[in-house]
C-alpha positions, 0 to 999 in steps of 0.5 A: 936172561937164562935161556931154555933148556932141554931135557929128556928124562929117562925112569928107572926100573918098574916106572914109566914117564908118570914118575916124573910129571911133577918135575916136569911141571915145575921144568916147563912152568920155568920155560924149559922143554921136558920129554919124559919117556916111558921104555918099552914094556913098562907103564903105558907101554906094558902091553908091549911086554915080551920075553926079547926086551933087553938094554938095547931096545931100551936106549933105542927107545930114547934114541929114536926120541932125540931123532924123532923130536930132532932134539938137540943140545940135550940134558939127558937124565938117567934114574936108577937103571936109567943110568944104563940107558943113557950111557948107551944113548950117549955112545951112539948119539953123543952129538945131541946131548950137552949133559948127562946126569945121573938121578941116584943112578947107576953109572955102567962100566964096560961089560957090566950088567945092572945085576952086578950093582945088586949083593949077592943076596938081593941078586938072588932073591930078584931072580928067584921072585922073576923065576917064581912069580914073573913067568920068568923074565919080569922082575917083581915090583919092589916095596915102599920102603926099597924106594924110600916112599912115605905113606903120604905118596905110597898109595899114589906110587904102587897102583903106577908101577909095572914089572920090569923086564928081567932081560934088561938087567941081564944084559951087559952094555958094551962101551966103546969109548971109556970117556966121551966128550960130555959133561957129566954130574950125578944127584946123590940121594942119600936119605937113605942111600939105596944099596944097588947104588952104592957101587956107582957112589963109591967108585965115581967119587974117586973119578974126576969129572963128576959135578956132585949134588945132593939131596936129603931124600931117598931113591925116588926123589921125583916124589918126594922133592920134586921142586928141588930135583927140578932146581938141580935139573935147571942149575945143572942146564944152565951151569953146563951151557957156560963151558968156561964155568968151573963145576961147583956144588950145591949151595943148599943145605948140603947132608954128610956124604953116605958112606959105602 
């Protein structure tokens, strides 16, 4: 009998725990516990929006989490600019957590910034828009077609997302263990490959130590495949709580790998 498993599920920028609620219909419907959390400033926590939000308060946010819930043997979960979040998380509470995995995340290396994973080109018009549009620390909510959301679900997406806190983007995490003593995987969204993840992919794929899935769905998977995402989330659980387990692939149908 497969036994429970916890995770902790952390948005990506402009989304709060909203995003995750049919995967975590489908985590809990299969005897698993799930705590999505929404990050200062952002959805139901945007009346707490001010100029000083930065990645710190962000990972504080789910540190105070874990601690709160006294949670343990974790799958902390990271989209998008999530994977900031719990890279940070992992390096001041790594007793607690089983595995990270990376929803189509951005994976930091020492000293860098979510900026340096955006081309010159995107960077400049975010900074512009946050200058222009933001009161100069929000960055603008992004279209349909950045996030690869369909009509079917666009309506239900846009009236959800919030501005971003610019600050969280600027600031460069600063790691001080390079590899931590905690399994890791990353679920590649590649139908399409959104282009500020395409960093990350390339240089990960070189790395050893990942355990690599992949769905045949765009950036926010959570809406487009949420039964699959949560298939992955509990196969990925379960498969970690075996330690003498080998990694594998995904046995599903598995898309051609994008190329970066």
């Amino acid at each position: 009998m497969k036994r429970s498993t916890t995770f902790v599920l952390v948005p990506g920028a402009w989304h709060g725990a909203w995003c995750f609620r049919y995967v975590v219909d489908e985590l809990r419907s299969r005897g698993h516990r799930a705590y999505p959390l929404t990050l200062t400033g952002l959805a139901d926590r945007a009346h707490l929006a001010h100029s000083e939000i930065d990645l710190d308060l962000h990972i504080q946010d789910v540190v105070n989490t874990i601690d709160a819930e006294e949670l343990d043997d974790v799958v902390l979960v990271g989209h998008s600019y999530g994977g900031f979040v719990i890279r940070g998380v992992a390096e001041l509470r790594p007793e607690p957590i089983r595995q990270l995995v990376y929803l189509d995340a951005l994976v930091p290396a020492d000293g860098e910034c979510l900026l340096d994973h955006l081309s010159l080109e995107f960077r400049r018009a975010v900074l512009d828009a946050a200058e222009n549009q933001g009161a100069g620390y929000l960055v603008p909510i992004p279209s349909m077609d950045f996030l690869a959301i369909g009509p079917e679900h666009a309506d239900w997406v846009t009236r959800r997302l919030t501005p971003h806190p610019l600050g969280t983007a600027r600031q460069r995490i600063r790691l001080r263990q390079t590899e931590l003593p905690i399994r890791r995987a990353y679920i590649h969204c590649n139908s399409p490959s959104m282009e500020p993840t395409h960093k990350t992919k390339a240089r990960i794929e070189s790395e050893a130590g990942w355990n690599h899935r992949y769905l045949p769905t765009g950036h926010d998977a959570f809406v487009t495949m949420p039964e699959a995402v949560a298939t992955l989330l509990v196969d990925l659980g379960q498969e970690c709580s075996d330690a003498s387990r080998k990694d594998r692939t995904y046995h599903g149908e598995q898309p051609s790998r994008a190329r970066t």
